[in-house]
C-alpha positions in Angstrom: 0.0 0.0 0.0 1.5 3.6 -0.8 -0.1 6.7 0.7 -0.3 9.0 -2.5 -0.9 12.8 -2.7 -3.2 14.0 -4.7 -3.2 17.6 -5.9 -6.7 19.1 -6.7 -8.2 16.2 -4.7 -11.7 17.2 -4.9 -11.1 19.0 -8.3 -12.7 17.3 -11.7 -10.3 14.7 -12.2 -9.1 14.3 -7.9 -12.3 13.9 -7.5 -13.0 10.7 -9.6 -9.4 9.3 -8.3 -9.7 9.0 -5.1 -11.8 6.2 -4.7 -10.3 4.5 -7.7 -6.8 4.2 -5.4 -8.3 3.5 -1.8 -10.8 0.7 -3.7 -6.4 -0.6 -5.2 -5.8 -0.3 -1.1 -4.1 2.7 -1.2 -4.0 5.7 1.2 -5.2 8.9 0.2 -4.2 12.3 0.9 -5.9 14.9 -0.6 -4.3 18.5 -1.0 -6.5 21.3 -0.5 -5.9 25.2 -0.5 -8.8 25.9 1.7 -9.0 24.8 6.0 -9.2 20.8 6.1 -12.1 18.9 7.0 -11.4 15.5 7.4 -8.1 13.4 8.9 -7.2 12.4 4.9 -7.3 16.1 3.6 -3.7 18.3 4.0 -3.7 22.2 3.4 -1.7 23.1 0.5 -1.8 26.6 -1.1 0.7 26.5 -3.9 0.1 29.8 -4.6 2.2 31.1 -1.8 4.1 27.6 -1.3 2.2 27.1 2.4 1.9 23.6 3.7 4.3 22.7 0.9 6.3 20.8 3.0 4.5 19.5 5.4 1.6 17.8 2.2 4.6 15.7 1.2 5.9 14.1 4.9 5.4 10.6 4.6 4.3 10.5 0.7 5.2 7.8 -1.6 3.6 8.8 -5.1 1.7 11.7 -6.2 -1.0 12.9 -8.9 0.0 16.6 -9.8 -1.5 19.2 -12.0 -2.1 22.5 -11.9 -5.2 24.7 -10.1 -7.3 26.4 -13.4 -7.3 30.2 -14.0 -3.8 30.5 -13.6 -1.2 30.9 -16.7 2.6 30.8 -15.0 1.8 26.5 -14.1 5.2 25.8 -14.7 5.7 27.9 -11.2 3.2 26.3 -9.9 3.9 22.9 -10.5 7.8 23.2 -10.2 7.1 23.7 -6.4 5.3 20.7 -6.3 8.2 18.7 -8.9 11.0 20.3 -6.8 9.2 18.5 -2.8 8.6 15.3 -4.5 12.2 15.4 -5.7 13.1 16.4 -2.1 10.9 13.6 -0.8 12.7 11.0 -3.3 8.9 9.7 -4.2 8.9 6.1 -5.6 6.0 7.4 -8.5 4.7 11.2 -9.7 1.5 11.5 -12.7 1.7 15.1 -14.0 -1.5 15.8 -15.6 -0.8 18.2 -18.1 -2.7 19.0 -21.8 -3.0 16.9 -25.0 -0.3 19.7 -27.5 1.2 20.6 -24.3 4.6 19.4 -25.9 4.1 21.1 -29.2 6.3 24.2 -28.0 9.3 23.5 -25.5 8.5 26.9 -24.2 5.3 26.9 -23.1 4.4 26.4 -19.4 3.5 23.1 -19.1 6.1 22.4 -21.7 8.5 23.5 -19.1 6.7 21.6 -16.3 7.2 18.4 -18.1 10.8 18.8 -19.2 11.4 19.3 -15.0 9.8 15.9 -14.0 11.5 14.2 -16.7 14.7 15.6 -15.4 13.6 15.1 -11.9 15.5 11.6 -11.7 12.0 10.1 -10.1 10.0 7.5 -11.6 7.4 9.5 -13.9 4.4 9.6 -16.0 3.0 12.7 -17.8 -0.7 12.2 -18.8 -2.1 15.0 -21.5 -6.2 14.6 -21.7 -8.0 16.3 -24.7 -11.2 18.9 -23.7 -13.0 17.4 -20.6 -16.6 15.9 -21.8 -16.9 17.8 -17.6 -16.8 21.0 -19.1 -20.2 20.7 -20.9 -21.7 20.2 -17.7 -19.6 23.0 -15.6 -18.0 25.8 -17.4 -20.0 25.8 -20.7 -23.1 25.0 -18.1 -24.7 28.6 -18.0 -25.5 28.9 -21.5 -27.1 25.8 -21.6 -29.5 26.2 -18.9 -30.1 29.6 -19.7 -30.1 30.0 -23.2 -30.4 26.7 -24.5 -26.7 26.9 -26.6 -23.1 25.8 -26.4 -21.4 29.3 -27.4 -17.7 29.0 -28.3 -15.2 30.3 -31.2 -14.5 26.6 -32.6 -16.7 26.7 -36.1 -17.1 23.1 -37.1 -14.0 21.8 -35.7 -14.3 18.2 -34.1 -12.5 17.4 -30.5 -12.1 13.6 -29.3 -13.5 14.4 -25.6 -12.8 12.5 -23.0 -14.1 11.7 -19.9 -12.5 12.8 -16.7 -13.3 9.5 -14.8 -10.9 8.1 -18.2 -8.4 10.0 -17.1 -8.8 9.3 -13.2 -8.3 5.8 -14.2 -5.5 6.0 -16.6 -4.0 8.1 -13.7 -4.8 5.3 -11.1 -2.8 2.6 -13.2 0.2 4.7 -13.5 0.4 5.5 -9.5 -0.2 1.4 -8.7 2.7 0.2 -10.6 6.1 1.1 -12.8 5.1 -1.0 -16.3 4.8 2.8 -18.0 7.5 4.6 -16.3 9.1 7.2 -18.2 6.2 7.7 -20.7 3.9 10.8 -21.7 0.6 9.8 -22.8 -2.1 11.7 -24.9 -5.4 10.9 -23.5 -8.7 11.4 -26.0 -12.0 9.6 -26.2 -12.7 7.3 -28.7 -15.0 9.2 -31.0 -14.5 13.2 -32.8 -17.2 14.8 -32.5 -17.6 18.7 -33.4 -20.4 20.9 -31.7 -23.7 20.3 -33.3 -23.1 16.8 -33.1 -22.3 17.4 -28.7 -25.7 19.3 -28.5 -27.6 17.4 -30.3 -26.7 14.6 -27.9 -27.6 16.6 -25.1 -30.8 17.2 -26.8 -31.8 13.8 -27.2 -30.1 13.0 -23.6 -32.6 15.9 -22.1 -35.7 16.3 -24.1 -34.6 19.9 -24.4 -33.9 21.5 -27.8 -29.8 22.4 -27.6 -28.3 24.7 -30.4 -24.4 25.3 -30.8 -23.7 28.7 -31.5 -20.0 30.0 -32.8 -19.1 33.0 -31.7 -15.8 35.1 -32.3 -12.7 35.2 -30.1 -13.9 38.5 -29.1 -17.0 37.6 -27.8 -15.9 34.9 -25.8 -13.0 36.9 -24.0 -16.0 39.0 -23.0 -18.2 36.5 -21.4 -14.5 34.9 -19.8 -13.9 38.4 -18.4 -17.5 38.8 -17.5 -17.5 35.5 -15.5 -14.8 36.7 -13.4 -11.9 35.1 -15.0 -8.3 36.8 -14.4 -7.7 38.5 -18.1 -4.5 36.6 -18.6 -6.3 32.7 -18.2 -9.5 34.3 -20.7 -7.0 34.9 -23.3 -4.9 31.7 -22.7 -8.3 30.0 -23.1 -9.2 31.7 -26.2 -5.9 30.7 -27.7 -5.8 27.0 -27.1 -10.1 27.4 -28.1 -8.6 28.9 -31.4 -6.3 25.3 -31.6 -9.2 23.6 -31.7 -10.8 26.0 -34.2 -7.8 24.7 -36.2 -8.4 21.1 -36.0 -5.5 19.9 -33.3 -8.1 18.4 -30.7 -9.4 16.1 -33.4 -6.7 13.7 -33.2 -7.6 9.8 -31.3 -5.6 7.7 -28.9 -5.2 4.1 -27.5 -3.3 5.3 -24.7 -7.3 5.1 -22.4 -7.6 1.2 -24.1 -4.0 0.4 -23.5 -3.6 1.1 -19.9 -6.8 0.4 -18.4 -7.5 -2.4 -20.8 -11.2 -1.2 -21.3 -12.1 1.5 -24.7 -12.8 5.1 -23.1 -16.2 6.1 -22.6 -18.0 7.6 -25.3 -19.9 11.1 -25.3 -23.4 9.4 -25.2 -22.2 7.1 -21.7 -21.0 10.6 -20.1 -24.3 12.8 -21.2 -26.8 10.2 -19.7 -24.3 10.0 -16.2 -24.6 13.9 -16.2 -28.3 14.2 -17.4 -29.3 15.6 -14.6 -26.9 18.8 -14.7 -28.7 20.1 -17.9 -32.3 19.8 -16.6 
């Protein structure tokens, strides 16, 4: 049994893990930024770097990735690369993005390259656009309105769902069979917009439109929901990759190591049916 840390514990993807390592008879710590609640949770604020220390005493592997709305995640993350360095950890899963890799530069780029030079045992997992974010950030205009709005004209995306990539994470923290490897992590199907909300039609009885906007409307509505302006316009870069046709691509890596296909849009839509109603 190894007692694991797990960054963002009750996050989209923490959230999902959890259970998936205790039910493998692991012990689960879960970091969080805000007071702890329960004799499992540790405070963590990477932010400022406080708890750092103390969330890795007695840690053996850990699931990293970096808190949303925040662009510099190389800083971030580095903290949490350079204690489980420090700590000598027997296993670390960096979650990072699917074209993550694509320029050496790039934060998470830089992330990665850190780990991998870490000396520790290591996996870097790179999911596609969460299925999740249908029924969380791209929730308001569906309830309201009735419409998916985003810059991405008729550009397809493999989704995939973030209990996939809780599992695929779970694998990788239980044993060393795919040390040293980065994985891109998609669904099994590309599917563009229309195609989404009419599956959420037909999942909710309601009648669910896409609508693509431009760049600059959607760094409005980011701005208007409160998000810091450097994340909106990191979003509306990586929204104008998929515009472009880079989140089409398809993976075995879900099928390979979990030894079970990735769930398709349809499983996830009737699981979450309840969100849009």
């Amino acid at each position: 049994m190894s007692r694991i840390l797990v960054i963002g514990a009750h996050g989209t993807v923490g959230s999902a893990l959890r259970p998936l390592l205790s039910a493998r008879g692991h012990q689960v710590v879960g970091a969080t930024s805000r007071a702890t609640t329960a004799p499992d949770q540790v405070h963590l604020d990477l932010l400022t770097g406080d708890g750092l220390t103390q969330a890795f005493e007695g840690i053996d592997a850990a699931f990293l990735l970096s808190p949303p709305g925040h662009v510099n995640q190389d800083e971030l993350l580095g903290r949490l690369i350079d204690a489980a360095r420090t700590r000598r950890l027997d296993k670390v899963v960096l979650m990072s993005a699917m074209g993550a890799d694509a320029d050496p530069s790039a934060p998470l780029a830089r992330a990665e390259q850190q780990l991998v030079a870490s000396g520790l045992p290591w996996n870097v997992v790179r999911p596609n656009w969460f299925m999740q974010n249908f029924n969380t950030f791209w929730l308001q205009g569906i309830r309201e309105q009735n419409a998916i709005f985003l810059p991405v004209g008729s550009a397809r995306g493999s989704f995939i769902d973030a209990r996939d990539i809780a599992a695929v994470a779970a694998e990788l923290l239980s044993g060393h069979a795919h040390d040293g490897q980065a994985f891109d992590l998609t669904g099994a199907e590309a599917l563009d917009h229309p195609q989404v909300a009419e599956l959420l039609s037909r999942e909710t009885g309601r009648s669910i439109r896409f609508q693509d906007i431009t760049p600059e409307q959607m760094l409005e509505g980011l701005l208007g929901a409160g998000l810091p302006r450097p994340y909106a316009e990191f979003m509306n870069v990586i929204l104008g990759y998929f515009k472009a046709g880079y989140s089409e691509r398809i993976t075995d890596a879900v099928a390979r190591i979990t030894g079970r296909a990735p769930r398709a849009f349809a499983e996830y839509a009737r699981d979450h049916r309840a969100a849009w109603l």
